[in-house]
N, CA, C and O atoms as CSV, one atom per row, in Angstrom:
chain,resi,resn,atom,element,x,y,z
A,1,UNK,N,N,-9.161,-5.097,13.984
A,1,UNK,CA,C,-8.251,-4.563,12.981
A,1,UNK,C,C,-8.240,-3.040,13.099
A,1,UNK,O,O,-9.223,-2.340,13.343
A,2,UNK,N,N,-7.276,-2.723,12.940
A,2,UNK,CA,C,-6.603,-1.253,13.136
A,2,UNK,C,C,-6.718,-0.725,11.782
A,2,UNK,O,O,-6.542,-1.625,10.960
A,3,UNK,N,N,-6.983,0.573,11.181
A,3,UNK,CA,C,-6.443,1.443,9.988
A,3,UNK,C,C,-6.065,2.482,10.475
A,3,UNK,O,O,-6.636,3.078,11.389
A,4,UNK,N,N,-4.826,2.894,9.791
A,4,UNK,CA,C,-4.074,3.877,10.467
A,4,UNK,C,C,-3.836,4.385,8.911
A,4,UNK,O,O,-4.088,3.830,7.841
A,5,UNK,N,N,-3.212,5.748,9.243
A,5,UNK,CA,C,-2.193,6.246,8.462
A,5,UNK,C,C,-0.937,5.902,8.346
A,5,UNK,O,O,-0.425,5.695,9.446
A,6,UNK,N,N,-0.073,5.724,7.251
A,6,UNK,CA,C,1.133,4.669,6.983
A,6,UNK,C,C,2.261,5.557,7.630
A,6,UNK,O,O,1.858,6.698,7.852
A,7,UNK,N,N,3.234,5.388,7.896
A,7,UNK,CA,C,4.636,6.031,8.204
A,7,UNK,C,C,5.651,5.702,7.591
A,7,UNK,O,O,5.640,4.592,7.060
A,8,UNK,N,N,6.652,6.413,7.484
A,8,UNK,CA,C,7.895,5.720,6.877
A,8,UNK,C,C,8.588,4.666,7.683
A,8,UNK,O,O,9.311,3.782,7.223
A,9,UNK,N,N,8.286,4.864,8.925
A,9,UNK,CA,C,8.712,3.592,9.253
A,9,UNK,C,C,8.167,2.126,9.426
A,9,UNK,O,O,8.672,1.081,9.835
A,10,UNK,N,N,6.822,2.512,8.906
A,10,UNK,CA,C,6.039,1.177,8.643
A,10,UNK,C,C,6.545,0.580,7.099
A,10,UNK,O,O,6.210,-0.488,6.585
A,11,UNK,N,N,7.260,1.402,6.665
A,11,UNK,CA,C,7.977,0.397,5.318
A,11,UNK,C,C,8.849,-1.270,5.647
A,11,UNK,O,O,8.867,-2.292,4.962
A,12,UNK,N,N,9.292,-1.052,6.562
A,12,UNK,CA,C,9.841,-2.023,7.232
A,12,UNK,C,C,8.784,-3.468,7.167
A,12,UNK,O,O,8.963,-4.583,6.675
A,13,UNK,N,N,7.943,-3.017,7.707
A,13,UNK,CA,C,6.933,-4.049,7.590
A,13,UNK,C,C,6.386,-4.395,6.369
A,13,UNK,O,O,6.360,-5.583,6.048
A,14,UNK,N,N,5.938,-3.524,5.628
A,14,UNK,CA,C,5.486,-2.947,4.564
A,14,UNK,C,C,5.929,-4.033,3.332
A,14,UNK,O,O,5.277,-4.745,2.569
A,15,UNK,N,N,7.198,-3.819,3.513
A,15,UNK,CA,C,8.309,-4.465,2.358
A,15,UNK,C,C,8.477,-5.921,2.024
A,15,UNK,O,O,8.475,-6.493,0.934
A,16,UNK,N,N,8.613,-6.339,3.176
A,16,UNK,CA,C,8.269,-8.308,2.271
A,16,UNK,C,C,7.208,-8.192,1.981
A,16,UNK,O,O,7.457,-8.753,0.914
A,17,UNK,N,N,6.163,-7.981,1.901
A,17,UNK,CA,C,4.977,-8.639,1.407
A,17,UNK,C,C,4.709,-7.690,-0.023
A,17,UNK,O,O,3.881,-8.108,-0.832
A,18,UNK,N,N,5.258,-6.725,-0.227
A,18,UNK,CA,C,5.493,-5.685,-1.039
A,18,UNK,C,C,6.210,-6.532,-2.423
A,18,UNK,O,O,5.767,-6.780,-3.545
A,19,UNK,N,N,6.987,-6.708,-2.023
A,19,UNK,CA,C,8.211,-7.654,-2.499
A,19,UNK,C,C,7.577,-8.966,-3.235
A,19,UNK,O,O,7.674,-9.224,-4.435
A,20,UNK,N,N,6.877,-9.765,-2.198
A,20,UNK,CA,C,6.632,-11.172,-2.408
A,20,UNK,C,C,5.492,-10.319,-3.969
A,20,UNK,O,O,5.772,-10.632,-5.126
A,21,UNK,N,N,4.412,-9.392,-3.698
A,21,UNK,CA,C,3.485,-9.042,-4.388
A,21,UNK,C,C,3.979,-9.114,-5.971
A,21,UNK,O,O,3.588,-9.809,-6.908
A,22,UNK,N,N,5.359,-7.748,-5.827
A,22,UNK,CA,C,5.536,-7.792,-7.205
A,22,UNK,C,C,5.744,-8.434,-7.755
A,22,UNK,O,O,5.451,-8.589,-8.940
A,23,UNK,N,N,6.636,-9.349,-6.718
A,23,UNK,CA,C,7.311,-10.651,-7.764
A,23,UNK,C,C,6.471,-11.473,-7.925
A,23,UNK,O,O,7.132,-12.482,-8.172
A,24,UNK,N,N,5.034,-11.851,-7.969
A,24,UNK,CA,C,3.896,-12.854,-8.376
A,24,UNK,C,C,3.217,-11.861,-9.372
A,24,UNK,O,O,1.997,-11.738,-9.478
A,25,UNK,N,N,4.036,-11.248,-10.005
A,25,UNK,CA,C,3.622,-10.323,-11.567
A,25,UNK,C,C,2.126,-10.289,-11.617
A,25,UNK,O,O,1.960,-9.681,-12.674
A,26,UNK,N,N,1.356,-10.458,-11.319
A,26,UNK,CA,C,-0.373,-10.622,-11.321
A,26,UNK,C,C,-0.859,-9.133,-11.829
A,26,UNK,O,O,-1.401,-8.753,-12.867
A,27,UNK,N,N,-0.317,-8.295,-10.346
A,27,UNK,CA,C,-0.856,-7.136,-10.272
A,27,UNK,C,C,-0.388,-5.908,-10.142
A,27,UNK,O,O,-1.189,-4.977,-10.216
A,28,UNK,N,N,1.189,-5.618,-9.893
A,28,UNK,CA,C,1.635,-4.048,-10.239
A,28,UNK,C,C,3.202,-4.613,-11.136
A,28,UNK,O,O,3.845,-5.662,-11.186
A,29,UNK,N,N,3.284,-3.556,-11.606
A,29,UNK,CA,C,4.596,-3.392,-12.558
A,29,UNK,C,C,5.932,-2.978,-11.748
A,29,UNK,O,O,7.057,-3.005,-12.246
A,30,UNK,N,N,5.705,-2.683,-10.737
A,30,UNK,CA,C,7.410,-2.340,-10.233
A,30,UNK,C,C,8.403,-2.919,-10.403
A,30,UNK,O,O,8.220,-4.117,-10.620
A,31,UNK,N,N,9.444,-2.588,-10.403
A,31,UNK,CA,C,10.569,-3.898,-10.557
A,31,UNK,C,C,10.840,-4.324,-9.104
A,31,UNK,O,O,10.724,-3.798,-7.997
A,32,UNK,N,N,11.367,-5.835,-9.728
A,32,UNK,CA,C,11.780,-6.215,-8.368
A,32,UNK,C,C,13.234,-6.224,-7.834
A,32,UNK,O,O,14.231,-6.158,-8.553
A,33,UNK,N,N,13.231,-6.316,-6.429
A,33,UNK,CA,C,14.652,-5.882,-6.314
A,33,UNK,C,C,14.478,-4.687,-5.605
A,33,UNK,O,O,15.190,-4.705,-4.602
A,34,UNK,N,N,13.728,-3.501,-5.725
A,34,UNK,CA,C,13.476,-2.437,-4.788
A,34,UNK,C,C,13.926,-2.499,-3.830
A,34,UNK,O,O,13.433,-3.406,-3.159
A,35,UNK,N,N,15.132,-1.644,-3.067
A,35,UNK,CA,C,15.197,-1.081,-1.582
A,35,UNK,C,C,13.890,-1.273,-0.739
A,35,UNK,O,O,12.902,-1.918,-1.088
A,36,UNK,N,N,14.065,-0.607,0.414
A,36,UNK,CA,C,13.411,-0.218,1.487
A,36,UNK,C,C,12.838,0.755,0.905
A,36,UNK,O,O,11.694,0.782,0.452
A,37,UNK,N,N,13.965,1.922,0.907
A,37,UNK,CA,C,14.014,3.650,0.640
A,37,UNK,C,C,13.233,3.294,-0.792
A,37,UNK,O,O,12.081,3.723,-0.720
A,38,UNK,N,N,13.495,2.656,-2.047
A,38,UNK,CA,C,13.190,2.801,-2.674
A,38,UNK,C,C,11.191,2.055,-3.206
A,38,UNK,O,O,10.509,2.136,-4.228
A,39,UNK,N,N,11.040,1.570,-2.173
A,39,UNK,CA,C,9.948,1.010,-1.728
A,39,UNK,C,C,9.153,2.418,-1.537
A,39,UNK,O,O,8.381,2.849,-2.394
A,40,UNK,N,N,9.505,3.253,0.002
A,40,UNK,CA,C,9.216,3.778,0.947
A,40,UNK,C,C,8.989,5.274,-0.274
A,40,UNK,O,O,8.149,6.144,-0.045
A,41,UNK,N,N,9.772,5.299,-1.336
A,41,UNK,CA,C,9.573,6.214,-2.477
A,41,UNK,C,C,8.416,6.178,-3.265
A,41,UNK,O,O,7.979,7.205,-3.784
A,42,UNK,N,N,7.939,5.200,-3.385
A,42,UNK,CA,C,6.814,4.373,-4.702
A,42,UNK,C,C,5.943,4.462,-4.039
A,42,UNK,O,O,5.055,5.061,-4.645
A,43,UNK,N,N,5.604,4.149,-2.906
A,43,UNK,CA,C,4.104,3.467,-2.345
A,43,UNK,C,C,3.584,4.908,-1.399
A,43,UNK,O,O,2.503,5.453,-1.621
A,44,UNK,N,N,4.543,5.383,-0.347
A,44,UNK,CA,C,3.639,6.703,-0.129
A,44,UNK,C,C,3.635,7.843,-0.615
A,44,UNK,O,O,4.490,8.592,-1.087
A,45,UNK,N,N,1.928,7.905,-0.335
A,45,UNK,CA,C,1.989,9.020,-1.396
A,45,UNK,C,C,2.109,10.432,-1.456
A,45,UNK,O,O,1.519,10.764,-0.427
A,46,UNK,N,N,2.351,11.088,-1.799
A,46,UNK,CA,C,2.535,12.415,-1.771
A,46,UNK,C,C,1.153,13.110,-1.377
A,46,UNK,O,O,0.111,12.471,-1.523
A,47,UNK,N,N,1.137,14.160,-0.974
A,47,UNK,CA,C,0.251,14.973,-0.415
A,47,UNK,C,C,-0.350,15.551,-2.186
A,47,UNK,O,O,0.382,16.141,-2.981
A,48,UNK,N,N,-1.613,15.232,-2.411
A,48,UNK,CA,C,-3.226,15.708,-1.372
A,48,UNK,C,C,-3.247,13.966,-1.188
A,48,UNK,O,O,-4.085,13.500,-0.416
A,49,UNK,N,N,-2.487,13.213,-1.777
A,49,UNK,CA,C,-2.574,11.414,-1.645
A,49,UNK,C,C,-2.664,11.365,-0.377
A,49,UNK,O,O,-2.416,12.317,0.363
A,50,UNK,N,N,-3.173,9.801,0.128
A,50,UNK,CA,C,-2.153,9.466,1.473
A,50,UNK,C,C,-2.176,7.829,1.351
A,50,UNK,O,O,-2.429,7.201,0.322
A,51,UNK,N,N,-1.869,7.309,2.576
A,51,UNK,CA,C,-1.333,6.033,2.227
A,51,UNK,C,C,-1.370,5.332,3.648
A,51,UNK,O,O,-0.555,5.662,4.509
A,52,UNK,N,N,-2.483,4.201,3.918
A,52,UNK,CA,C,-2.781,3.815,5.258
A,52,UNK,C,C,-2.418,2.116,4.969
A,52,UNK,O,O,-2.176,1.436,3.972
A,53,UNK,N,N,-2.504,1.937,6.071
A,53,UNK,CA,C,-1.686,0.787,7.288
A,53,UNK,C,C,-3.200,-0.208,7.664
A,53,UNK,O,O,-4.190,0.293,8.198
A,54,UNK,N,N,-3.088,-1.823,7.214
A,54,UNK,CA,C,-4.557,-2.330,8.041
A,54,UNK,C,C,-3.053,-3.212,9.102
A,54,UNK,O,O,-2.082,-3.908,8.810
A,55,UNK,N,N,-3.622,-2.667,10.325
A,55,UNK,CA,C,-2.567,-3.234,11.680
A,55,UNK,C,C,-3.486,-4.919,12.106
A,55,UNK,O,O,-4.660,-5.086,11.775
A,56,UNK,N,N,-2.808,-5.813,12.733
A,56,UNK,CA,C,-3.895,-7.163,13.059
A,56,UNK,C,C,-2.938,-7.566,14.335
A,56,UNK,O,O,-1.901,-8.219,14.208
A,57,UNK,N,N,-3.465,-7.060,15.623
A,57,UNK,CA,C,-2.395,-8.024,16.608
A,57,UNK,C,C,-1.038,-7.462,16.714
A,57,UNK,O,O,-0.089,-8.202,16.974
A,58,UNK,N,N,-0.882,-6.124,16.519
A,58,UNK,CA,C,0.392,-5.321,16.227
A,58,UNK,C,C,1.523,-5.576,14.977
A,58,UNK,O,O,2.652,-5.095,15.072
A,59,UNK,N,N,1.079,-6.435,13.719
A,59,UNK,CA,C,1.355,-6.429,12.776
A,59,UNK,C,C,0.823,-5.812,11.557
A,59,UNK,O,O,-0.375,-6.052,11.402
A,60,UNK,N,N,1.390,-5.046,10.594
A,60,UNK,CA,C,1.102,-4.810,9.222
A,60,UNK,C,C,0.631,-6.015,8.712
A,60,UNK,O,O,1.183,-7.114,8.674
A,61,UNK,N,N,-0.705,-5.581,8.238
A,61,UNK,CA,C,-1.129,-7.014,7.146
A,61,UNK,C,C,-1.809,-6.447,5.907
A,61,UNK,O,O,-2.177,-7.444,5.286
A,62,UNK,N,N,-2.140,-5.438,5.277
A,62,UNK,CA,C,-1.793,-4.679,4.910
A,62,UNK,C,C,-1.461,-3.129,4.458
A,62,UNK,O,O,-0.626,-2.426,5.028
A,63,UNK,N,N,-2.130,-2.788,3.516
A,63,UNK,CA,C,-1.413,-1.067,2.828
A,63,UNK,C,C,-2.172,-0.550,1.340
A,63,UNK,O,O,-2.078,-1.041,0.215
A,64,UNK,N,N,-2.723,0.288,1.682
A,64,UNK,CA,C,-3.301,1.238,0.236
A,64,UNK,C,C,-3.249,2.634,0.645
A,64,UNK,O,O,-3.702,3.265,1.600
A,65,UNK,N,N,-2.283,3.025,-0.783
A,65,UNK,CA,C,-2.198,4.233,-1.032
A,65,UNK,C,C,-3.541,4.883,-2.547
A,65,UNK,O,O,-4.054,4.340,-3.526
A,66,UNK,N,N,-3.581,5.905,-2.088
A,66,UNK,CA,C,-4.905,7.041,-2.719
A,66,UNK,C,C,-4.509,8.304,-3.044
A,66,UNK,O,O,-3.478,8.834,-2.632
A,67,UNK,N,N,-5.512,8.917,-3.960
A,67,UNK,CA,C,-5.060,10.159,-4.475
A,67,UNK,C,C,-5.814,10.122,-5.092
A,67,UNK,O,O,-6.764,9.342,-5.157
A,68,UNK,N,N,-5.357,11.515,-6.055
A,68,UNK,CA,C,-6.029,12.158,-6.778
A,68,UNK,C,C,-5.201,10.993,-8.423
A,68,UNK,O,O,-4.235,10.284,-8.140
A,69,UNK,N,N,-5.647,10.988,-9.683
A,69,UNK,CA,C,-5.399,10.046,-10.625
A,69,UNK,C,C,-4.573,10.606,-11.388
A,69,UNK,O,O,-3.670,9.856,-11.759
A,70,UNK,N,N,-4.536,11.605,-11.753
A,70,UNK,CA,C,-3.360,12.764,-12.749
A,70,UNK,C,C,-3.446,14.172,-12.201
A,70,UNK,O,O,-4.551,14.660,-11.965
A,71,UNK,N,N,-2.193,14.930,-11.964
A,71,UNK,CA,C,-2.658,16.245,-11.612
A,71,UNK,C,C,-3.129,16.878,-13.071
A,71,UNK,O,O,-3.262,16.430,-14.211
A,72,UNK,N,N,-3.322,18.261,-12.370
A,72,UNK,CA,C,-4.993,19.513,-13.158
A,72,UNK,C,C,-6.162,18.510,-13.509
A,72,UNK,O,O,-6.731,17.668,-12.815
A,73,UNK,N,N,-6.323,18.889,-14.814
A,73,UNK,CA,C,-7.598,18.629,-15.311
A,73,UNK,C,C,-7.833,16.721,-15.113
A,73,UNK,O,O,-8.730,16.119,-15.704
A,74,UNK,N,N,-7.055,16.195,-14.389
A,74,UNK,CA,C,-7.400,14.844,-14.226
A,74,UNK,C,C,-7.751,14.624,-12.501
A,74,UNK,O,O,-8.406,13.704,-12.011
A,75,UNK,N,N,-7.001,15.936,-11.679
A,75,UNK,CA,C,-7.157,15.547,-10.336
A,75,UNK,C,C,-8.759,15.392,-8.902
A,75,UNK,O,O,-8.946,15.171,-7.705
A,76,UNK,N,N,-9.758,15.810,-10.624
A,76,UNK,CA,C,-11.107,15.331,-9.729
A,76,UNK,C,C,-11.356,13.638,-9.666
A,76,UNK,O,O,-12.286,13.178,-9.004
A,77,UNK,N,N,-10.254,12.620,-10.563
A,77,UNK,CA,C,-11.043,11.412,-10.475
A,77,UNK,C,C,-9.788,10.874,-9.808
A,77,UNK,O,O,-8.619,11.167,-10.055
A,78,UNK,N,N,-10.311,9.966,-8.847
A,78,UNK,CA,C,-8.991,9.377,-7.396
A,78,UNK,C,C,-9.160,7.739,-8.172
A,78,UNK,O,O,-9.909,6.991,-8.800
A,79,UNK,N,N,-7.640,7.929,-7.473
A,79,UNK,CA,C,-7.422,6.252,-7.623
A,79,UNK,C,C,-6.765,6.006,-5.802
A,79,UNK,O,O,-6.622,6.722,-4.810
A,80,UNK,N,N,-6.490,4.373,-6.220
A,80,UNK,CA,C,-6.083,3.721,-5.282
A,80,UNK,C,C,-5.772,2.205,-5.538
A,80,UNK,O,O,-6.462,1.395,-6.157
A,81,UNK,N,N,-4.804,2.055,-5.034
A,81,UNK,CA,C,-3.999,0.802,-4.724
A,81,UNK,C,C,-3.827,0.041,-3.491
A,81,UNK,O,O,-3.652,0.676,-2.451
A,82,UNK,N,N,-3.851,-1.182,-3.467
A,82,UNK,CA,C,-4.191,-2.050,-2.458
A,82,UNK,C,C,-3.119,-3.022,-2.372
A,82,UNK,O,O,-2.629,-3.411,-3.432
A,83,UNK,N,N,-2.554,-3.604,-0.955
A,83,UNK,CA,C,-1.699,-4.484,-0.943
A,83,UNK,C,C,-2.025,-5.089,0.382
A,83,UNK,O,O,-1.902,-4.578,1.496
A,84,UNK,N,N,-2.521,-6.423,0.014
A,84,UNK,CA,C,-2.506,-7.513,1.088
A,84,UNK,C,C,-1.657,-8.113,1.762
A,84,UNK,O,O,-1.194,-8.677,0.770
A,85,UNK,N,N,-1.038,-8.495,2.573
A,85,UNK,CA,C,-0.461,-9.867,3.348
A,85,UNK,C,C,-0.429,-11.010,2.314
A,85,UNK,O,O,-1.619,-11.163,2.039
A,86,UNK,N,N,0.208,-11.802,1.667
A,86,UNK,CA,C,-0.850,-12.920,1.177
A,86,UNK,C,C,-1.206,-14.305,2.307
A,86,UNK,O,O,-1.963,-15.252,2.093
A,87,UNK,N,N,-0.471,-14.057,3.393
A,87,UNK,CA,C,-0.627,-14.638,4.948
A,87,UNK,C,C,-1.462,-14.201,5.349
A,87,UNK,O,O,-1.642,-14.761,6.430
A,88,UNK,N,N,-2.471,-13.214,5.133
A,88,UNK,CA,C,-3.937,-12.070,5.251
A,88,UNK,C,C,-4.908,-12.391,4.680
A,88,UNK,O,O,-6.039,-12.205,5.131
A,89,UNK,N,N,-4.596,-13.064,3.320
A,89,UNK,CA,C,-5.537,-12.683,2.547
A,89,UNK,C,C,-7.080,-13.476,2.618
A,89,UNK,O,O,-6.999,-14.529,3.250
A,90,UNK,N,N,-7.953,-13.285,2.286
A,90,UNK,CA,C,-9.723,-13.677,2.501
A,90,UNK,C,C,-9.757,-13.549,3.829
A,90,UNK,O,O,-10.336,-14.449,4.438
A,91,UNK,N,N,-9.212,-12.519,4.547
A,91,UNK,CA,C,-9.792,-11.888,6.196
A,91,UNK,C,C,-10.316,-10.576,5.912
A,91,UNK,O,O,-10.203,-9.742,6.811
A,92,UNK,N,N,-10.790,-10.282,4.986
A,92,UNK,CA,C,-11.603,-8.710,4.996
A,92,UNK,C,C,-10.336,-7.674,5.430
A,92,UNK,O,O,-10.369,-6.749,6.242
A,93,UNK,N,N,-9.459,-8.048,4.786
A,93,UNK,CA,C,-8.130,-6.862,5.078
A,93,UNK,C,C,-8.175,-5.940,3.933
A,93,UNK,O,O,-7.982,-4.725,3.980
A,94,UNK,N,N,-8.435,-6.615,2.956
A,94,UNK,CA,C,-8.672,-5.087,1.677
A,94,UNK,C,C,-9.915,-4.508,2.199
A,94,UNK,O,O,-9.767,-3.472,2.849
A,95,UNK,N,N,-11.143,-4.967,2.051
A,95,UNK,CA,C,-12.585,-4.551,2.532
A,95,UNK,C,C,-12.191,-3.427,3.136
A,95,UNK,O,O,-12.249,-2.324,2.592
A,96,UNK,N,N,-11.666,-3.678,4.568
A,96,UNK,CA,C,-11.784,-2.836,5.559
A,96,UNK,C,C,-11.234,-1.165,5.081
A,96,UNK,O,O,-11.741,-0.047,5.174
A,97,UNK,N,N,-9.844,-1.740,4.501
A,97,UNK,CA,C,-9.220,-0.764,3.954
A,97,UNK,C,C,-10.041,0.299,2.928
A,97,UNK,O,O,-9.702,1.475,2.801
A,98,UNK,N,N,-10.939,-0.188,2.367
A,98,UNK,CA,C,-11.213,0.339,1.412
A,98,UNK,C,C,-12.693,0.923,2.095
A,98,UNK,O,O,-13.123,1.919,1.515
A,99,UNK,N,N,-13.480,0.451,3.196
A,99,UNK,CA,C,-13.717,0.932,3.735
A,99,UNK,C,C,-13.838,2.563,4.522
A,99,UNK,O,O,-14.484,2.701,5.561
């Protein structure tokens, strides 16, 4: 397994499983229905953030973006978000990521 740094053009990949995620309401609030672009808006993150790629066999399987949690007086405590494959999932693809 590969971790990379994400690209905009890894949204492509990125996006069904993005998709399938929100719409099983469990675990993020986005709406569904999102673009690409409007995907490719939400998930990477802005700089001091960033936002990496777990690659398997030359496929995206999955994606967590990181940062800082609120800017000023909130930007010493980081968060992060995680998105599996659910065709991935119990292969140590978050682990690694988080890794």
């Amino acid at each position: 397994m590969e971790i990379r740094a994400a690209t905009p053009e890894d949204i492509a990949e990125i996006a069904p499983f993005f998709r399938a995620i929100v719409a099983d309401g469990e675990s993020y609030t986005y709406p569904e229905g999102l673009t690409d672009l409007q995907i490719r808006d939400a998930w990477l993150a802005p700089q001091p953030g960033h936002t990496i790629v777990a690659v398997v066999d030359g496929a995206i399987v999955g994606t967590a973006r990181m940062g800082p949690n609120k800017p000023g007086r909130g930007d010493h405590v980081g968060t992060a978000s995680f998105m599996v494959d659910p065709g991935a999932a119990a292969r140590g693809v978050g682990r690694a990521m988080a890794q």
